[in-house]
C-alpha positions as CSV (number, residue, x, y, z in Angstrom):
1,X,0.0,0.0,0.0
2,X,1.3,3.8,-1.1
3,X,1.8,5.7,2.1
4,X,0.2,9.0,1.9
5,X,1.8,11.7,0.9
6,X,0.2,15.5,1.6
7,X,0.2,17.8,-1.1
8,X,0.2,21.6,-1.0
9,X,0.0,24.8,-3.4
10,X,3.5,26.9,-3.1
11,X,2.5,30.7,-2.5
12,X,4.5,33.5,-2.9
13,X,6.1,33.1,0.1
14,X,7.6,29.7,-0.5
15,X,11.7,29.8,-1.6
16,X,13.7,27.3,-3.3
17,X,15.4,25.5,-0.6
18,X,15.7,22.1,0.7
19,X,13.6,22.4,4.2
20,X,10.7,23.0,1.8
21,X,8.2,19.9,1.7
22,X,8.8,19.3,-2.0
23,X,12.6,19.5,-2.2
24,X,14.0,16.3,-1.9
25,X,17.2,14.5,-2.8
26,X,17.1,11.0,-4.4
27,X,18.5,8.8,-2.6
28,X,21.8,7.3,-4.1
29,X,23.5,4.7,-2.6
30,X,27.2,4.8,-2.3
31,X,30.2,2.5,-1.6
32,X,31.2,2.3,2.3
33,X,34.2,5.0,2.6
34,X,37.3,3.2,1.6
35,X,35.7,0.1,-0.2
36,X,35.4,-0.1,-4.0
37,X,32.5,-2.0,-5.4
38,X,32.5,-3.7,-8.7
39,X,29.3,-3.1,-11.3
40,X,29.8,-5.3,-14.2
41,X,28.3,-3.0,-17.2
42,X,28.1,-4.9,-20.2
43,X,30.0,-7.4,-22.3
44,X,33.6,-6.9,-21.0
45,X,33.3,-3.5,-19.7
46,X,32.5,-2.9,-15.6
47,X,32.8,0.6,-13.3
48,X,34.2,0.9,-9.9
49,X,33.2,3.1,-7.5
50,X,34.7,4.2,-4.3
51,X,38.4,5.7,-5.3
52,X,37.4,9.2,-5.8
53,X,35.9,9.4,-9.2
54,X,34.2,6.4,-10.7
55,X,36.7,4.4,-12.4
56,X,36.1,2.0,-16.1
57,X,37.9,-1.6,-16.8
58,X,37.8,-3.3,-19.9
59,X,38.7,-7.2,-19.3
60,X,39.2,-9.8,-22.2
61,X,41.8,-11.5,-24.3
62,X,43.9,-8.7,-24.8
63,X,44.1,-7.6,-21.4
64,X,42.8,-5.2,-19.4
65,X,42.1,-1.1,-20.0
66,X,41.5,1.5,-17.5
67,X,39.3,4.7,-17.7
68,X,40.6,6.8,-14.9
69,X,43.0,5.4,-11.8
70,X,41.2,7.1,-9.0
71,X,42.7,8.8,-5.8
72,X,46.5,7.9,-5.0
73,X,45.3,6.8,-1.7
74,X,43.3,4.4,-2.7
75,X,45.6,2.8,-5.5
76,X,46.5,-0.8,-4.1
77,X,42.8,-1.3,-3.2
78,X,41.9,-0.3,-7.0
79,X,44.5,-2.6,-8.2
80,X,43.2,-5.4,-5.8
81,X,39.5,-5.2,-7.2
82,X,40.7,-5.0,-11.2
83,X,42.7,-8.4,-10.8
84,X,39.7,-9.9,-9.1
85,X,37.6,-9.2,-12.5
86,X,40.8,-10.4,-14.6
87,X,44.6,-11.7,-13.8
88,X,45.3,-10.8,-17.7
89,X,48.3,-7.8,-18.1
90,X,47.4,-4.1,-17.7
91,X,47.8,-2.6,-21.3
92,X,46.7,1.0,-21.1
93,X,45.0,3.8,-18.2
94,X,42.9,6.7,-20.4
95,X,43.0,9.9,-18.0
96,X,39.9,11.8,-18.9
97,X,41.4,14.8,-16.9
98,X,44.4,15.8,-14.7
99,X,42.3,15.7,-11.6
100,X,43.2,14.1,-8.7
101,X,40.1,12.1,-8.4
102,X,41.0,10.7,-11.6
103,X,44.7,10.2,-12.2
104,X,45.9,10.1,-8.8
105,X,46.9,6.1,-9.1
106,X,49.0,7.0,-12.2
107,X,52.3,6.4,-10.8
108,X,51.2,3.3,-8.7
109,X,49.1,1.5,-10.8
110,X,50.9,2.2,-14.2
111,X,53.6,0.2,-12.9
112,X,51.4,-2.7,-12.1
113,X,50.9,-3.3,-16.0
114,X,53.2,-3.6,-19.2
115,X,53.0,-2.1,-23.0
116,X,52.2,-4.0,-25.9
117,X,55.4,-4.8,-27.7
118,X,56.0,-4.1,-30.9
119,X,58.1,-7.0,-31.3
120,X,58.5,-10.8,-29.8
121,X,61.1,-10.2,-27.2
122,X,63.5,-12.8,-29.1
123,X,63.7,-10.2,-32.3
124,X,66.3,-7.7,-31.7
125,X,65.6,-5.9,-35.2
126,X,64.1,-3.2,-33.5
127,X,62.9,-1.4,-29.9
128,X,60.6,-3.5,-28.2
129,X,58.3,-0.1,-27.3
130,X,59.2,-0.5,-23.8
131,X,60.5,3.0,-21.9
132,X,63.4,0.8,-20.0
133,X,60.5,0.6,-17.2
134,X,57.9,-2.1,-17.2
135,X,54.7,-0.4,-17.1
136,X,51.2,0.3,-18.8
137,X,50.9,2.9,-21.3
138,X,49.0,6.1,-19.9
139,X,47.2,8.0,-23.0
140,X,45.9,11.2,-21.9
141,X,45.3,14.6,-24.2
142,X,48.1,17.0,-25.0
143,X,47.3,19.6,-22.6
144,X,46.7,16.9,-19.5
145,X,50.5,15.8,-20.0
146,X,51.3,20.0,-20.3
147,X,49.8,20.7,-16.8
148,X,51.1,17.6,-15.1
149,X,54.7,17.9,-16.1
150,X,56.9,21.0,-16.4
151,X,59.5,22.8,-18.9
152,X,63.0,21.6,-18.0
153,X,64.3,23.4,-14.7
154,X,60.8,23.9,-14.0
155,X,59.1,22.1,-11.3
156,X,56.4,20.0,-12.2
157,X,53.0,19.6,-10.7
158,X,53.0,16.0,-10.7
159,X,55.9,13.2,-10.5
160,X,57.0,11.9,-14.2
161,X,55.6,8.6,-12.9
162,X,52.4,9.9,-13.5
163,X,52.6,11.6,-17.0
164,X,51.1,9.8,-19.8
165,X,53.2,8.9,-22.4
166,X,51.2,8.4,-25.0
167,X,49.8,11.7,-25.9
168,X,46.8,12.8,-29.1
169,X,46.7,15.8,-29.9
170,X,44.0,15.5,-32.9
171,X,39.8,15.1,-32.4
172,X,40.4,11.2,-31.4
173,X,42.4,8.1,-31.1
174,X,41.2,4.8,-31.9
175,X,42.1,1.4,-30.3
176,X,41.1,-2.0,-31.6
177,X,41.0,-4.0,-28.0
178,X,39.4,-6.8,-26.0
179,X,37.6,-7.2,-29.7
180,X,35.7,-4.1,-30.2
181,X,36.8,-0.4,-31.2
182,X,37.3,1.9,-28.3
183,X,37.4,5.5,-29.5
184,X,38.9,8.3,-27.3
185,X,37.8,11.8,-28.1
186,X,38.5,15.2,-27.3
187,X,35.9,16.6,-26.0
188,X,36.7,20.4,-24.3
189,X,34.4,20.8,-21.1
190,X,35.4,21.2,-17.9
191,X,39.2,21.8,-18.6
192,X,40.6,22.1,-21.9
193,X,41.8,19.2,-22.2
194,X,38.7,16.3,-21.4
195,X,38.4,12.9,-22.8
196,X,35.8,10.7,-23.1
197,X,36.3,7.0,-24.1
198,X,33.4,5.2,-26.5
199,X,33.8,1.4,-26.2
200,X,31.9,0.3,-28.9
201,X,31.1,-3.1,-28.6
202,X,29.5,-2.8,-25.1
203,X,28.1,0.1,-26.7
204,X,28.6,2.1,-23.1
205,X,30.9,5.7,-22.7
206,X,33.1,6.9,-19.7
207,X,32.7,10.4,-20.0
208,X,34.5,11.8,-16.6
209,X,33.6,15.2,-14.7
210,X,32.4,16.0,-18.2
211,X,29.0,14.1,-16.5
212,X,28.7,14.5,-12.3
213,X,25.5,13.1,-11.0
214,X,26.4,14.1,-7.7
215,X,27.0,18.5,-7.8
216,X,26.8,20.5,-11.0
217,X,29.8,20.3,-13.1
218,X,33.0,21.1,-12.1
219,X,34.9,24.5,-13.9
220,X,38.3,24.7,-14.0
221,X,38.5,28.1,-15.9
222,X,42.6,28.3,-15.1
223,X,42.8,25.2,-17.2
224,X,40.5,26.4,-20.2
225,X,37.0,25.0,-18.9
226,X,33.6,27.2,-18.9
227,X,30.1,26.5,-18.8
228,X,29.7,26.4,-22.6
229,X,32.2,24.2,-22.9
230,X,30.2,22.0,-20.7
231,X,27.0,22.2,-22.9
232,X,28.9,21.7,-25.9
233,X,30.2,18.4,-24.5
234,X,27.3,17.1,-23.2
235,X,26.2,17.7,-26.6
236,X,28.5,15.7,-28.1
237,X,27.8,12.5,-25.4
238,X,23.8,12.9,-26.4
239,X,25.1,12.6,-30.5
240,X,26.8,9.6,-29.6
241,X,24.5,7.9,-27.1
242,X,21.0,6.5,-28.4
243,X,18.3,5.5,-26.1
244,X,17.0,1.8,-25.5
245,X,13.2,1.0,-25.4
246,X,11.1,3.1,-23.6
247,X,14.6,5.9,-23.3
248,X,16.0,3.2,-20.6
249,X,19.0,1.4,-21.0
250,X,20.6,1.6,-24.3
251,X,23.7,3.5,-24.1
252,X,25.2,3.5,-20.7
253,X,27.5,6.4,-19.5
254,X,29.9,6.1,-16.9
255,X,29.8,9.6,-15.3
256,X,32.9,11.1,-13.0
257,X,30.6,10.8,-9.8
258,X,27.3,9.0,-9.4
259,X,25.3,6.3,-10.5
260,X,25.7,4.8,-13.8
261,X,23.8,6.6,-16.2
262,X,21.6,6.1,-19.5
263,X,21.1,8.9,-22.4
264,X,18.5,10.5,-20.8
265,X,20.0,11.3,-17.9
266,X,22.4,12.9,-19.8
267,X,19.4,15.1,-21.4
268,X,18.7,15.8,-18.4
269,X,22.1,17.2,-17.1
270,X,22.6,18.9,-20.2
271,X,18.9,21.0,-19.7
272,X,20.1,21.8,-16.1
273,X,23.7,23.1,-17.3
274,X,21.8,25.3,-20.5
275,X,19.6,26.4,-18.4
276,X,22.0,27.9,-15.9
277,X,24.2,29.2,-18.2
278,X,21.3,30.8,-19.9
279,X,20.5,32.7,-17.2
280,X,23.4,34.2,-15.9
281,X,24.6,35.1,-19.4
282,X,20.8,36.9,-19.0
283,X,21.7,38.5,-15.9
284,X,25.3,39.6,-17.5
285,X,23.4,41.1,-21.0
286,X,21.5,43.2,-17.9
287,X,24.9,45.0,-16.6
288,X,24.4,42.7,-12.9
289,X,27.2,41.8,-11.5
290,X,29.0,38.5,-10.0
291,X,27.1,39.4,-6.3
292,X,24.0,40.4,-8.0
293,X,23.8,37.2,-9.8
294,X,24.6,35.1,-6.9
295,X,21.8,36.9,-5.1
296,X,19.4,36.4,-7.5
297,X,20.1,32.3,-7.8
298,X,19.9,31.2,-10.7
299,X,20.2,27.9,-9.8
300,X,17.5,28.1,-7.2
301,X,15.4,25.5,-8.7
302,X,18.3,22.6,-9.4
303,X,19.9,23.5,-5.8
304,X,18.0,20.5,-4.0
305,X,19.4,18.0,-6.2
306,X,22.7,19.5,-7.2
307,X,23.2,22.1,-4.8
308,X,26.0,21.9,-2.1
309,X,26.9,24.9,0.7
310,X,30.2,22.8,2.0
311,X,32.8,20.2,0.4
312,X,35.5,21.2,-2.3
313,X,33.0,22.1,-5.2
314,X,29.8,24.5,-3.8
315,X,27.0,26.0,-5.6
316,X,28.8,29.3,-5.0
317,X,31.4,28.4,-6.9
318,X,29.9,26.8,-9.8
319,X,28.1,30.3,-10.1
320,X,31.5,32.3,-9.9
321,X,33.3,29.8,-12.1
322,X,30.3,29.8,-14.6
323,X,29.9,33.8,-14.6
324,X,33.6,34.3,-15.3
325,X,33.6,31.7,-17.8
326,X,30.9,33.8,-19.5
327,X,32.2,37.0,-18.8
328,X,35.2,36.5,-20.6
């Protein structure tokens, strides 16, 4: 039996907030703090959750890909739940960003894998691809291997063990693997430098911060990010994604926080994002300026689900990030 549930007219007088009656929060489960939990996906692909941002394995014949690495503290219990889905070698780690939450197992789990050889290890006619270090290739955009490393006599922001060292620079790179095409693109959102990884055969994406199902999307102007670089990007996940029966299913996206997602939850995140950015840009047409706008909410009525007033991300500074973005 449906418990009863009272129902009211909002007045005037009733705000946007989350003591009203109405404003709820969905109730997402989450991994215990320090455990990673394992969701097979589809076909070979599975996500885990629980190392800062969710994290993508591929598993099969020709060994095992990564989509993201997670927090550095938690890289040996990553690497623990990956070889209980396969014991076949670690071949390559896709950082969709620089973030912490997403490459901070670089160093440590890079060295728990090995790169494809170009030749048997028995022909000496030419290099065997290997770096003189054992280790998994880490393929990441230009500008991610820019910001982590540094001009020589500079110091870097990261150690060299966490650099990728295999680099694109062009709209995508392609990988035949685990039989099925896995295409990384370029997809400019929240830094400059986002990737998002399409594995084909599964028919499911990992898109990153590029999709947060927890906050509203994360900004990082220093590193060429802005809020219509957001809802160009989430544009470009809906192009590729297509909808199973009844819009369930189909696609699956693996977002950078979150629950695993379907197309039109996408949709739905890209509406939210437009709409915001619509009406600050409103707001800035109208001469009002970076208090004004904060004053005046504009994200009053996607601040019960999204919102946040403490932790490293806040709706304040989604607001500031997305006015400057705008401004410029």
């Amino acid at each position: 039996m449906l418990a009863a549930v009272s129902v009211g007219i909002l007045s005037s007088a009733d705000t946007y907030t989350q003591t009203s009656s109405w404003a709820w929060k969905p109730s997402i489960r989450t991994t215990a703090s320090g455990q990673i939990d394992i969701l097979p996906i589809r076909d070979n692909v599975s996500m885990l959750v629980g190392a800062g941002g969710n994290i993508t394995v591929s598993a099969g014949n020709d060994g095992i890909l990564m989509v993201d690495d997670g927090r550095a503290d938690m890289s040996e219990k990553v690497w623990a739940a990956v070889e209980s889905i396969s014991r076949r070698p670690l071949r390559y780690i896709v950082n969709t960003s620089e973030r912490l939450e997403h490459s901070g197992g670089n160093d440590v789990i890079a060295l728990k894998g090995s790169t494809i050889p170009f030749r048997p290890p028995e022909d000496a006619r030419v290099s065997d691809g290997m770096r003189g270090v054992e280790r998994a290739n880490i393929i990441a955009y230009l500008s991610v291997f820019d910001r982590m490393s540094a001009p020589t006599g500079k110091v870097a922001a990261r150690a060299e063990a966490a650099w990728p060292d295999n680099t694109y620079s062009s709209p995508q790179k392609k990988l035949f693997f685990n039989d099925e095409p896995v295409v990384i693109m370029h997809v400019p959102s929240n830094t400059d430098g986002n990737s998002i990884v399409h594995f084909r055969g599964a028919d499911v994406v990992s898109v990153g911060d590029l999709v947060d199902l927890t906050g509203y999307p994360v900004l990082d102007i220093a590193a060429g990010g802005s809020i219509e670089a957001v809802v160009q990007g989430l544009n470009r996940v809906i192009e590729i994604t297509v909808p199973g029966r009844k819009s369930e299913e189909g696609t699956l996206v693996v977002p950078g926080h979150g629950r695993l997602a379907d197309q039109p939850d996408v949709v739905y995140y890209q509406q939210m994002t437009a709409i915001i950015r619509d009406r600050i840009k409103n707001m800035i047409g109208k001469g009002m300026t970076l208090e004004q706008v904060k004053a005046a909410r504009p994200t009053r009525d996607y601040d019960p689900r999204f919102g946040a007033t403490t932790g490293p991300w806040t709706t304040d500074m989604f607001v500031e990030a997305a006015y400057a973005s705008l401004k410029k």
